[in-house]
C-alpha positions in Angstrom: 168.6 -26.3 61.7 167.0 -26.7 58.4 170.8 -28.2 57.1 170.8 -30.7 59.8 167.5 -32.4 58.8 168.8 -32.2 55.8 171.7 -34.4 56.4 169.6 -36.3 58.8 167.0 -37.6 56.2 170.0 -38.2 53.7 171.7 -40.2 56.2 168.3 -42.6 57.1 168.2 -43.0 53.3 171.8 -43.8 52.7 172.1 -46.1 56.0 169.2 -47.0 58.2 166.6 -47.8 54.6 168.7 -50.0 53.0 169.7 -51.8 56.5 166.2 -52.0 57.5 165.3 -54.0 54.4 167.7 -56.4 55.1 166.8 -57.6 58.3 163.1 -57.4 57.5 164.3 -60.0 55.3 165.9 -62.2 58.5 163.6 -61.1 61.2 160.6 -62.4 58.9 161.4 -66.7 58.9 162.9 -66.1 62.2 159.6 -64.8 63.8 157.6 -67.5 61.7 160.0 -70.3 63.3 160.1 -68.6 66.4 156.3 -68.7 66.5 156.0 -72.0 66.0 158.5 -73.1 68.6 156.8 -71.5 71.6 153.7 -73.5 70.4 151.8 -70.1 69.7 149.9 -68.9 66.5 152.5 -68.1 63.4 151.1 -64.4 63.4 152.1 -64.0 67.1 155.8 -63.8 65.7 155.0 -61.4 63.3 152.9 -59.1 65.6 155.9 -59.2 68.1 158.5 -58.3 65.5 156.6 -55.2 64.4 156.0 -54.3 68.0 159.8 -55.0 68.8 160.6 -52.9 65.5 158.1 -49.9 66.0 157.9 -49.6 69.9 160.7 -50.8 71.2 163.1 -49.2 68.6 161.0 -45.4 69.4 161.5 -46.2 73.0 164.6 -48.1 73.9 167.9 -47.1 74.8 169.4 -48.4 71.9 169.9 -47.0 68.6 170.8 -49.9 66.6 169.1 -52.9 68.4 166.8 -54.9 67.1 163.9 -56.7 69.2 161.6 -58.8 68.5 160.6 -62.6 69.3 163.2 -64.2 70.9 164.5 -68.1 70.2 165.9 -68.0 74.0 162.0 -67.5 75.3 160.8 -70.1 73.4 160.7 -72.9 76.1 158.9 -70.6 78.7 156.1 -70.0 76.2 155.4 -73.2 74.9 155.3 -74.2 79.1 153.1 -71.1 79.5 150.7 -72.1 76.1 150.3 -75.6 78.1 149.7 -74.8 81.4 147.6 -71.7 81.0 146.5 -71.9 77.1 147.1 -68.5 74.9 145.2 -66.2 75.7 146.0 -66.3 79.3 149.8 -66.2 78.1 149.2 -63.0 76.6 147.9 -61.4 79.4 151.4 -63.1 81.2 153.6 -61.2 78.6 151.2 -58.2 79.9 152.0 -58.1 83.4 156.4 -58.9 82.8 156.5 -56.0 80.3 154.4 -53.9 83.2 157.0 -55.4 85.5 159.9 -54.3 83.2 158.6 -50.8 83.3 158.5 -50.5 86.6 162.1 -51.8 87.1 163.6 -49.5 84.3 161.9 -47.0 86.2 163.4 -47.2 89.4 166.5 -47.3 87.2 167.7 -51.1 88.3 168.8 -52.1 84.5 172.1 -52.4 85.3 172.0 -54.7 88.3 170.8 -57.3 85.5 174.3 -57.1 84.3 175.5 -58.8 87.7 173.9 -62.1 86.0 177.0 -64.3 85.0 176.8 -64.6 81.1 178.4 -68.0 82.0 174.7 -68.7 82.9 173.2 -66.7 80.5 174.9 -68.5 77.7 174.5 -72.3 78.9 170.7 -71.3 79.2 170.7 -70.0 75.6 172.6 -73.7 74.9 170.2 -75.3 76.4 167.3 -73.9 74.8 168.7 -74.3 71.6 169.1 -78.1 72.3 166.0 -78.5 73.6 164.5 -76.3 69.9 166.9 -78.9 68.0 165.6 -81.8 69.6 161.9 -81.1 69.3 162.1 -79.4 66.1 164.3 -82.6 64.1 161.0 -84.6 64.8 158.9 -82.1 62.8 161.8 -82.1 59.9 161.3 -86.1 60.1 157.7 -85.8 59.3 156.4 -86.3 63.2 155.7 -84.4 66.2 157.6 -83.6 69.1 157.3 -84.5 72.5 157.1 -82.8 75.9 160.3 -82.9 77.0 164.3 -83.0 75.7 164.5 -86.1 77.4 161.5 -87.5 75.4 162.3 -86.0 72.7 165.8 -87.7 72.9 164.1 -91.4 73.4 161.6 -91.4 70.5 164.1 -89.9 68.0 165.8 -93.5 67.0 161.8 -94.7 66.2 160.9 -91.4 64.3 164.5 -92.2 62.1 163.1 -95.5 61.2 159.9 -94.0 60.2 161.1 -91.4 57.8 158.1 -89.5 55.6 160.1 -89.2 52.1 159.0 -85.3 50.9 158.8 -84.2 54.2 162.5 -85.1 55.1 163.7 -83.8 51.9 162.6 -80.7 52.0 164.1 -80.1 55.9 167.2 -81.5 54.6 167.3 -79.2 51.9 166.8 -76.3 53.9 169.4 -77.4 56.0 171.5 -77.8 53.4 171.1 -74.2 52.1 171.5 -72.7 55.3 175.1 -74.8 55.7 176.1 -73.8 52.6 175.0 -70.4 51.8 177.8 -69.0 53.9 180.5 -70.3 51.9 178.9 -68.9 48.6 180.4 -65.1 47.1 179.8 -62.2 48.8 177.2 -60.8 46.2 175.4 -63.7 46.7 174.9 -63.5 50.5 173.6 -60.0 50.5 170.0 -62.1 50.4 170.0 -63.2 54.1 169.9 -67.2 54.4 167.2 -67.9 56.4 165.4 -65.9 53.2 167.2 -68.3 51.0 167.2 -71.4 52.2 163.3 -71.3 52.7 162.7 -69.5 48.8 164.8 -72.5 47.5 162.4 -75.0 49.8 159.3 -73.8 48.5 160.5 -73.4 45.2 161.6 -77.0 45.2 158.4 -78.1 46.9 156.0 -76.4 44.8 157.8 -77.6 41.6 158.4 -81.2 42.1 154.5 -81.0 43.9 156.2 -82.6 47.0 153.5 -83.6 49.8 154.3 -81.3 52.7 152.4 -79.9 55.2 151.7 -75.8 54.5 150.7 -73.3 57.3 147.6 -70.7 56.3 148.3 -67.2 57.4 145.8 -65.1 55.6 143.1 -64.3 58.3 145.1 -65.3 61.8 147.2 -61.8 61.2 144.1 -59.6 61.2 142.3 -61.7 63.7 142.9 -60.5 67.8 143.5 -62.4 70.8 141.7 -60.9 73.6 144.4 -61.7 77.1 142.5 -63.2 79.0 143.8 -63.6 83.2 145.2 -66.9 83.8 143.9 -69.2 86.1 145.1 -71.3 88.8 148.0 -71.1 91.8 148.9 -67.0 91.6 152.3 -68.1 92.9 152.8 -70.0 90.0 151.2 -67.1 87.9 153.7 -64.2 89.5 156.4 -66.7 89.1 156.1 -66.6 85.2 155.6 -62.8 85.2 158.7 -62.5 87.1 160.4 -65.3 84.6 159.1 -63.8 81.4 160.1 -59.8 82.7 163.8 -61.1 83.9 164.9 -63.3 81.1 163.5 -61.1 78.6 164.8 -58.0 80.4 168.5 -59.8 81.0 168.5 -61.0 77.1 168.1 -57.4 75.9 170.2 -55.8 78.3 173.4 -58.5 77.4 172.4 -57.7 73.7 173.0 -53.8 74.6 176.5 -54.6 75.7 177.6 -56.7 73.0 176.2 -54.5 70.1 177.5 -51.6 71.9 180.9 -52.9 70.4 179.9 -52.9 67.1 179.4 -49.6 66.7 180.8 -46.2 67.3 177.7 -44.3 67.7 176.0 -43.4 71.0 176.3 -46.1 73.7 173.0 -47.6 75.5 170.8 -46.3 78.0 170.3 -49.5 79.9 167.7 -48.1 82.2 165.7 -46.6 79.2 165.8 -49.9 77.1 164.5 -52.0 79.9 161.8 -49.1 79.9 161.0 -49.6 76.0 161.1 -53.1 76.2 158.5 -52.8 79.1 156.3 -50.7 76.8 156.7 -53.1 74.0 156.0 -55.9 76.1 152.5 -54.7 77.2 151.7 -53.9 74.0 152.5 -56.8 71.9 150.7 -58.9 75.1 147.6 -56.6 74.3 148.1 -57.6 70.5 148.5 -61.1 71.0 152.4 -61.6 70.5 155.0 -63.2 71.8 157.3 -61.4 73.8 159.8 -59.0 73.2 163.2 -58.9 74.1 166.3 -58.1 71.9 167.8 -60.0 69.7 171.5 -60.2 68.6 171.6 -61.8 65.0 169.0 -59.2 64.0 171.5 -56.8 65.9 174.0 -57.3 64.6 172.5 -58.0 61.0 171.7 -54.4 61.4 175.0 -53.1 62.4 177.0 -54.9 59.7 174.7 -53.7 57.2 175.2 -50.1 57.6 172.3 -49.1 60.0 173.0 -45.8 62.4 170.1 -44.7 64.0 166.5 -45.7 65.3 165.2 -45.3 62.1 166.5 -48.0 61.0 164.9 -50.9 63.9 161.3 -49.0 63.2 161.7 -49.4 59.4 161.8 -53.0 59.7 159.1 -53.0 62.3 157.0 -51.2 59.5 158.3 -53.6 56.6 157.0 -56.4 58.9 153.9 -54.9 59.3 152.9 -54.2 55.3 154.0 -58.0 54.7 152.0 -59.8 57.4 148.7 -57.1 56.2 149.3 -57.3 52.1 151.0 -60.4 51.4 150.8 -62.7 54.5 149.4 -65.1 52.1 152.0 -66.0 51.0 153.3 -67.6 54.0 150.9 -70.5 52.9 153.8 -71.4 50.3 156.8 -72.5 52.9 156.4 -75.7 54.1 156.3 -76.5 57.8 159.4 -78.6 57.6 161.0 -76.1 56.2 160.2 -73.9 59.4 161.0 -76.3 61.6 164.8 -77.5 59.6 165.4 -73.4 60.5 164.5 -73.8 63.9 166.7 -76.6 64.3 169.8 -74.9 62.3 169.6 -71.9 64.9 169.3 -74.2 67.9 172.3 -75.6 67.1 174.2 -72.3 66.3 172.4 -71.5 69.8 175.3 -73.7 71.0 178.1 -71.3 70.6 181.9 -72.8 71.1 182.9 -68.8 71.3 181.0 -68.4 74.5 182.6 -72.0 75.8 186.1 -70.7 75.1 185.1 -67.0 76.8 184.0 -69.0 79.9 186.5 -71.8 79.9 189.5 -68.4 80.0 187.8 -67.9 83.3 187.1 -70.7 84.7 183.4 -70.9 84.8 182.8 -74.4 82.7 181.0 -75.9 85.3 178.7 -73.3 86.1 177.9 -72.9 82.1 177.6 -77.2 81.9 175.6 -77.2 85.0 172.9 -74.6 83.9 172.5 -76.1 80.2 172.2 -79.9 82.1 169.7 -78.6 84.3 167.3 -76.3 81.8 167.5 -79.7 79.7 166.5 -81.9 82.5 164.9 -80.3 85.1 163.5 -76.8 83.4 164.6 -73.5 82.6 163.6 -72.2 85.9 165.5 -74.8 88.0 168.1 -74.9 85.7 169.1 -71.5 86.3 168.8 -71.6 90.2 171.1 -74.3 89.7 173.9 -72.2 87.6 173.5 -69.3 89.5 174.1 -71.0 92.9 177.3 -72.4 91.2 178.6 -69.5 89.8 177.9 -67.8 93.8 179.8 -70.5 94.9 182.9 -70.3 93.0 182.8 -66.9 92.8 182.7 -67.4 97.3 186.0 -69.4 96.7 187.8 -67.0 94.6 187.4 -64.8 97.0 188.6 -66.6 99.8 191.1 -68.6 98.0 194.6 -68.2 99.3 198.1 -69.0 97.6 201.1 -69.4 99.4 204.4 -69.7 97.4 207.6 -70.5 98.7 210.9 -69.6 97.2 214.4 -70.3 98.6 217.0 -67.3 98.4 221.0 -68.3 97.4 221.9 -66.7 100.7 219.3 -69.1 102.3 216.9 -66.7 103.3 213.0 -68.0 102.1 210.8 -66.0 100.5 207.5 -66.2 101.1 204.8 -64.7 99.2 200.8 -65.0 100.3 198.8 -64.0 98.2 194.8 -63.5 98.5 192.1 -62.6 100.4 193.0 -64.1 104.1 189.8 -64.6 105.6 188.7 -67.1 108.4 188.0 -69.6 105.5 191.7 -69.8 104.3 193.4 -70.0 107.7 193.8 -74.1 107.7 195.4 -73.5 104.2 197.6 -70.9 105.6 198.3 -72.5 108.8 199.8 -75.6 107.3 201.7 -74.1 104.9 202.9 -71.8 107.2 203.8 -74.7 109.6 205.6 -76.5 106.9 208.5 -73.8 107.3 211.7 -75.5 109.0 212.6 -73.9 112.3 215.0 -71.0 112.7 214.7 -70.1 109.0 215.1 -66.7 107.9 211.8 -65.3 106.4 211.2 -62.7 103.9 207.0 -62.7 104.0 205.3 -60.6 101.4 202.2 -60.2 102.1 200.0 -59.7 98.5 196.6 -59.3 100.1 193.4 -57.2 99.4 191.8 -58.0 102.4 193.1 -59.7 105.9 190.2 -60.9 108.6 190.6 -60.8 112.5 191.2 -65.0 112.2 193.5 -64.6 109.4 196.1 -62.2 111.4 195.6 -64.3 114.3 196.9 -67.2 112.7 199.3 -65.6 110.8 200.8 -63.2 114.0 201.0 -66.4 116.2 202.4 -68.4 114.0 205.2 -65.3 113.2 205.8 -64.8 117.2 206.4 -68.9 117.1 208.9 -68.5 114.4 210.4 -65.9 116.4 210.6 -67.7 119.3 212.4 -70.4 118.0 215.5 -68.4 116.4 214.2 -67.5 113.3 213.4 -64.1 111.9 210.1 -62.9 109.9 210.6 -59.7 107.9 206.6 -58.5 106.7 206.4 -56.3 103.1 202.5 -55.8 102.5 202.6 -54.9 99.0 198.8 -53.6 99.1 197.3 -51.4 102.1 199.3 -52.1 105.3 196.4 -54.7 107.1 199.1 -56.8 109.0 200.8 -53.8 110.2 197.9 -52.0 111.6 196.3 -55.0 113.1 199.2 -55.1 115.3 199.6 -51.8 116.2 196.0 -51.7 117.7 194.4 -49.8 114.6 191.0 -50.1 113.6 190.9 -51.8 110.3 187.8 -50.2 107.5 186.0 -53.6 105.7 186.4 -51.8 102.5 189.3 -52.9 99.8 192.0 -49.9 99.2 192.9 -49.2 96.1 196.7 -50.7 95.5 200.0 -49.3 96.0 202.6 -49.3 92.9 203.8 -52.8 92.7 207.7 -53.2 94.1 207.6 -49.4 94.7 210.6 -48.9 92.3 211.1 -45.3 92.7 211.8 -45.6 96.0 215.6 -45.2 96.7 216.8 -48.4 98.1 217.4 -47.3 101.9 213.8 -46.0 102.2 212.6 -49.6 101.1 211.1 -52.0 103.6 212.0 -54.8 101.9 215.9 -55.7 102.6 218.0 -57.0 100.1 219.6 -60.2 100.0 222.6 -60.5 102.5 225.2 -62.9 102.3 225.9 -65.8 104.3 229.7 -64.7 105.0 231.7 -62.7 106.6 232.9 -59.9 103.1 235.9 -60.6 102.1 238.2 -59.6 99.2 236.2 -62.2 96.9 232.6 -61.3 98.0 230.8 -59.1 96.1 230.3 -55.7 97.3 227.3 -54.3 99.1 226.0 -52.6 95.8 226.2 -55.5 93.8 224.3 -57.4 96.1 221.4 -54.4 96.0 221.2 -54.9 92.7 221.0 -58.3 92.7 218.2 -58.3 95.1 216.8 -55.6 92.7 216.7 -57.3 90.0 214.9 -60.3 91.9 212.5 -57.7 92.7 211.9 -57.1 89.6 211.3 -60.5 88.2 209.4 -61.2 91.2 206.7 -57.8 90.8 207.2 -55.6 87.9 208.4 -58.0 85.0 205.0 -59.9 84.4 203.1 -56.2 85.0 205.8 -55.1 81.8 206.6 -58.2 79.8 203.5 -57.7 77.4 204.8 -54.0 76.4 208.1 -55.0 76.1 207.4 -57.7 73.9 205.9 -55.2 71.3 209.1 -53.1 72.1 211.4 -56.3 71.7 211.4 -55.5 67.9 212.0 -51.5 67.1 212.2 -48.9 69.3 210.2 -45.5 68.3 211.2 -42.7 70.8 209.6 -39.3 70.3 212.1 -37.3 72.7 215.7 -37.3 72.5 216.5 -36.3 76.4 219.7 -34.9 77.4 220.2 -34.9 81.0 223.1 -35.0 83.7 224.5 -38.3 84.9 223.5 -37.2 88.5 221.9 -40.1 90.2 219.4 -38.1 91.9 218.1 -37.2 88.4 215.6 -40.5 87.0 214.1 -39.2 83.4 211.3 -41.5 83.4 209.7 -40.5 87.3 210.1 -36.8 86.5 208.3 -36.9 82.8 206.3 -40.3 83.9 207.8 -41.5 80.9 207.8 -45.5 80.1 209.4 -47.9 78.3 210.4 -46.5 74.5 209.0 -43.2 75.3 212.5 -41.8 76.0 216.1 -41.8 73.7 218.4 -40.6 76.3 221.7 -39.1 77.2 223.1 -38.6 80.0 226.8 -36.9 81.0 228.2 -34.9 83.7 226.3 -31.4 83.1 224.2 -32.2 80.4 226.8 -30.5 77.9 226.1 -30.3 74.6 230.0 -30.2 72.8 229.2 -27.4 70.1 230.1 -28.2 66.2 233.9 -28.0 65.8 234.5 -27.2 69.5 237.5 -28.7 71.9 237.8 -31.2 73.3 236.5 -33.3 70.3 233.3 -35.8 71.7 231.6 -38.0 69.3 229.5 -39.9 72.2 226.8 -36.6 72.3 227.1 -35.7 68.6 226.8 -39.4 67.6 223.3 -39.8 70.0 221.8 -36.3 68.6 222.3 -37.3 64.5 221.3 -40.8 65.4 217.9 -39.6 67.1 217.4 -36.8 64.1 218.2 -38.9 61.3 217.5 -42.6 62.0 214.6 -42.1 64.7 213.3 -39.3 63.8 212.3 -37.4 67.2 209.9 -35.2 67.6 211.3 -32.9 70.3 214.9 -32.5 72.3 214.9 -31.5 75.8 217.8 -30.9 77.4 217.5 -31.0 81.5 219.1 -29.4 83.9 219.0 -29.9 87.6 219.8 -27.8 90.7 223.0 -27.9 93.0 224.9 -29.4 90.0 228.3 -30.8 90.6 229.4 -29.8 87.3 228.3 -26.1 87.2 229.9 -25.9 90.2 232.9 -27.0 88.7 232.5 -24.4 85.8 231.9 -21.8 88.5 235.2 -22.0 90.2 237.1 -22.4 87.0 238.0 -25.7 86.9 239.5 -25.7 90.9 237.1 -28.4 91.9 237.5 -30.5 89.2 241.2 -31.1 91.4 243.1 -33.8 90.0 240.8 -34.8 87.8 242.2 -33.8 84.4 239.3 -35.8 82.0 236.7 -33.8 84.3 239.0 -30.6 83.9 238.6 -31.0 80.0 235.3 -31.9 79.7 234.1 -29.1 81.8 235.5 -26.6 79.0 232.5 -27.1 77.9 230.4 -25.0 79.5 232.5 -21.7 79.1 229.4 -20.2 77.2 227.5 -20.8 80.2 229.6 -19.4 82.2 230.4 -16.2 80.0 226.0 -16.3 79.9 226.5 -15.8 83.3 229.0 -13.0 83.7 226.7 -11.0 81.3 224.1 -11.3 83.6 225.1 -8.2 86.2 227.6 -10.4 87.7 225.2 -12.9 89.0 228.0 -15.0 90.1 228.7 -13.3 93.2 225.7 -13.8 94.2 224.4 -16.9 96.7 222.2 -17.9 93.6 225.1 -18.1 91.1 225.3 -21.7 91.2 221.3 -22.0 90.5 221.2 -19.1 87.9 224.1 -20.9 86.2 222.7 -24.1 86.2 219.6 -22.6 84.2 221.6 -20.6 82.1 223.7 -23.3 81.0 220.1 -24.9 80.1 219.6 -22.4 77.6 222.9 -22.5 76.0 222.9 -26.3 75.2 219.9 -26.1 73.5 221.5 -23.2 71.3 224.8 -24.9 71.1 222.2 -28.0 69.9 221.2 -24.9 66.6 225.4 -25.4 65.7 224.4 -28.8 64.4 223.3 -28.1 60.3 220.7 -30.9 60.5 219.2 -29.9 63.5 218.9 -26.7 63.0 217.4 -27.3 59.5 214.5 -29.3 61.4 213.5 -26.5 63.7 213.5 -24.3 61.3 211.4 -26.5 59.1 208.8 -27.2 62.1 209.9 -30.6 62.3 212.0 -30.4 65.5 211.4 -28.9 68.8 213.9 -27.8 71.0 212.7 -27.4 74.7 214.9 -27.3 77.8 213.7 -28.3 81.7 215.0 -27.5 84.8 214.5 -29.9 88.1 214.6 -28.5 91.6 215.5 -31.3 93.5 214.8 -29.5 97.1 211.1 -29.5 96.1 210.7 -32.1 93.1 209.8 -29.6 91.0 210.0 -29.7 87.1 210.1 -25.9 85.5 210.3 -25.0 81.9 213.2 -22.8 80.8 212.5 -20.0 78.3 214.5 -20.0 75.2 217.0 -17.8 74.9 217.0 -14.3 73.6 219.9 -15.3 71.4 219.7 -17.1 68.1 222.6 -18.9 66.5 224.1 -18.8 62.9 226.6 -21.3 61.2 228.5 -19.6 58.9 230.1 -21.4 55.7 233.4 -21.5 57.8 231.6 -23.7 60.3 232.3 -20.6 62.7 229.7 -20.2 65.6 228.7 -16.8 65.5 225.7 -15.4 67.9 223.0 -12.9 66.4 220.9 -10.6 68.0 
């Protein structure tokens, strides 16, 4: 116990005190700006970043996020501070974090996530236009306006009227902030927020520029008593309701996204919407802004080494012995300063990353729609507006049907639809269902998760037209069967099934209810024959299904193959390597004769195919393991077993089978097994076991086993039961003499 606070206090000292200086360092001009943004006292900012630090890093769910005033919340405030005055804003920030409590409580933090970040993200645009716009007239020496819009109008007259020492020092500060991320690394370890308003004071103070300063000394110490707001309560719950979800939906989006950073614990959602509730009543009490997380701070923490909680309540306490010892010095930055880093993070507010994220998926209009409408209309109609969007397309992606058409050679069509065939896509499917000619021959996959009672009506009529004018409709549902048991009289269950294994692959081709392609013509001697055309039609299949489900892996495969098992198998065709091991694609180097033999060193006949795989796979590859498998009912043992009789006239097989004598002398040891009805069995295993020592004949490999490097392991498949069982090594071990003679050992 005692060693593990040990380590625990080195590691806050090492990590979390050295990360919690640095973003003090950012969270302190971003609070300041932030402050002075939502229209609120300076010292609000402050009192809600040490709140955010202390409270809402003890209480959260996070260890490494950061919370604090938020640029995002800025535009409800300032509304708020205008409508209702401060004090009665507080008490607002009071009630949402109450609110937030109560919902973390009833554990409802994660149905925040089901807010598209499409709409998150083009409000967070929005309000960082809207903090660019109002804050450029402060850098050019006015004041802003009301609105964007107004904002927007007067800024050509406020250009024309430029105040000399006021612009220069927002330019300069802009200027920093632009360029401080190009500057060497040991440079940047002073955050530039910190650095660009140092060098603006600096400046100002030594050239005795006339700006306008801000006094902090006695507003930190002094307390806002919340006072209850006054007017329409609808209007009132409506801003506790706006002020608990935005703030609750910006820290719970910030949870995610750091979570990815790290590799500590992961978030407790339902907790950090608790601690943010907490924090949120406190810092309302207090007279702050309110609290939500923030990711710059965030992820300023992560990427400067911070691990644990320790870290978010050092810099709530850092915040907190600044703003009460030296908050006097805040008198020294000018205001246009402030308000040229306000207007630098509006405009990285407006984040291309999030537009290309979004575009990938389609949802451009829902994020242009909510940043036009929190810039025109508000930040509460804006985001009806983007969420009512995003419902709708999301509506039509779930209704949307496609249907493809692609003619066969043998002039069969192919038909896929694919979907969710509800009553809203029948007209789509109708006509393009309608726009098949006559007669045709139809081969209608059906690659649906859902199918409605209007949907199989209009497509079962329209098949039972087909029909009834000559043609033919052959129905594959490559998900759950819906077509098949809306026919048959079955109830159908609204939920979604999970999918079936695209193209079914391992299914043998006469079990498939897909047919293959069938000529046009009579056979003759120049058609093709029947299992050409199967695999033909196989390999359409595959383009068709599998090959966009594989094409990614093998295009990391196209370049080098690394197999990790050399497997020897029989050439049977009911043996398939990569269904019985669920084995994929460069998982497997394998081999494959009649019998799985393994031709021991020196022996005749002479075979170079088997000894040419195994030294390739040792030497070159490098395998991990060899596995030789056997399989029951084998052809070849049987073959062995009668001594070469029902190999007939086959004189290749005849001399190829001489090699599995061992097994077969294995066999004869065994208490004359062979006269048994599980000879053939017994020998099958048995001959299992002697591959893998005539495998030990082979110098190399049996250097590697001995060495560790090398496993040998053998397998034996009962194909009556589609069984794979492991076969114990033999008792025997296997020495090469210098001759090169095999000669077993006890």
């Amino acid at each position: 116990m005692i060693a593990n606070t040990h380590r625990s206090w080195l590691s806050t000292l090492r990590y979390d005190l050295p990360a919690s200086l640095v973003v003090f360092l950012v969270a302190v001009p971003l609070s300041l700006g932030i402050a002075m943004a939502s229209g609120a006292p300076l010292a609000a900012g402050l009192i809600a970043a040490v709140v955010g630090g202390i409270v809402a890093g003890a209480f959260g769910g996070s260890a490494v996020q950061v919370s604090g005033p938020a640029a995002g919340l800025s535009l409800v405030v300032v509304d708020l501070v205008h409508t209702y005055g401060w004090a009665a804003t507080c008490m607002i920030t009071l009630m949402a974090g109450a609110l937030q409590l109560l919902l973390g409580l009833f554990k409802v933090a994660r149905a925040a996530l089901a807010v598209s970040p499409a709409v998150v993200h083009g409000m967070l645009a929005a309000v960082g236009v809207i903090i660019a716009l109002s804050q450029l007239h402060v850098v050019l020496g006015g004041s802003s306006q009301r609105s964007a819009l107004a904002n927007l109008v007067e800024l050509p007259g406020q250009i024309l009227n430029l105040h000399g020492h006021k612009v220069a020092v927002g330019l300069l500060t802009i200027a920093v902030l632009a360029l401080w991320t190009r500057l060497p690394a040991q440079v940047k370890t002073v955050p530039a927020p910190l650095a660009a308003l140092l060098v603006a004071a600096l400046t100002s103070w030594a050239f005795g520029w006339d700006v306008t300063r801000v006094d902090l000394s006695n507003s930190v110490t002094s307390w806002t008593v919340p006072e209850l707001p006054s007017g329409d309560w609808h209007l009132i719950a409506l801003a506790v309701l706006l002020v608990a979800l935005l703030a609750g939906v910006e820290s719970l989006l910030c949870c995610v996204a750091i979570d990815s950073l790290h590799t500590g614990s992961r978030s407790d959602l339902d907790r950090e919407l608790t601690g943010q509730g907490v924090a949120n009543m406190l810092t309302g009490v207090l007279g702050g802004l309110p609290v939500a997380g923030v990711i710059v701070r965030s992820t300023t923490n992560v990427r400067a080494g911070g691990r644990t909680r320790a870290s978010t309540i050092l810099h709530g306490v850092w915040v907190l012995v600044f703003a009460l010892g030296f908050g006097w010095t805040i008198k020294l930055i000018p205001l246009e300063a402030l308000a040229a880093l306000l207007v630098f993070i509006g405009v990285q507010m407006v984040n291309l990353g999030h537009i290309r994220k979004v575009h990938g998926h389609g949802e451009v209009p829902v994020y242009l729609v909510t940043m036009a409408g929190v810039i025109v209309l508000g930040l509460a109609e804006g985001v009806v507006a983007g969420l009512a969007l995003a419902a709708v397309l999301a509506l039509r992606r779930l209704t949307h049907v496609t249907v493809r058409k692609d003619p066969e050679r043998d002039g069969r069509l192919h038909v896929t639809v694919s979907g969710s065939l509800t009553f809203l896509g029948v007209p789509m499917l109708t006509q393009a269902l309608r726009s098949i000619p006559a007669g045709a021959t139809v081969d209608l996959d059906l690659n649906i998760d859902f199918m409605d009672n209007a949907a199989f009506e209009a497509l079962h009529s329209w098949r039972l037209d087909h029909e009834r004018m000559g043609g033919t409709v052959d129905v594959d549902e490559l998900h759950d069967e819906w077509y098949t048991m809306a026919t048959s009289g079955t109830r159908m269950s609204t939920a979604k099934s999970p999918p079936r294994a695209s193209g079914r692959w391992w299914l043998p081709w006469a079990h498939r209810r897909h047919r293959p392609a069938r000529p046009t013509e009579p056979a003759s001697a120049e058609s093709p024959p029947a299992a050409e055309c199967r695999l033909t039609a196989g390999a359409h299949e595959f383009h068709r299904r599998t090959a966009p489900l594989v094409r990614p892996i093998f295009s990391q495969l196209a370049g080098k193959q690394q197999p990790t098992h050399l497997f020897i198998t029989c050439a049977d065709s009911r043996i398939v390597p990569s269904l019985i091991t669920s084995s994929g694609p460069g998982d497997l180097f394998t081999v494959r004769n009649i019998g799985n033999l393994v031709p021991r060193r020196g022996a005749e006949p002479h075979d170079d195919s088997v000894v040419a795989a195994i030294e390739y796979a040792t030497q070159v590859l490098s395998v991990h393991t060899i596995t030789v498998c056997g399989h029951s009912g084998c052809g070849a043992m049987a073959g062995v077993l009668s001594a070469g009789v029902h190999a007939g006239s086959l004189p290749g097989l005849r001399r190829w089978l001489r090699h599995g004598n061992h097994s077969l002398a294995r066999l004869i040891e065994n208490d004359d097994e062979r006269l048994h009805d599980g000879a053939l069995d017994l020998l099958c295993r048995l001959n299992v076991q002697q591959q893998l020592e005539n495998l030990r004949t082979y110098r190399k490999v049996d250097e590697q086993v001995r060495a560790g490097k090398l496993q040998l392991v053998g397998i034996y498949f009962d194909i009556g039961t589609a069984r794979v069982h492991m076969v114990p090594p033999s008792t025997l071990s296997v020495k090469t003499s210098p001759a090169g003679l095999v000669v077993p050992e006890e």
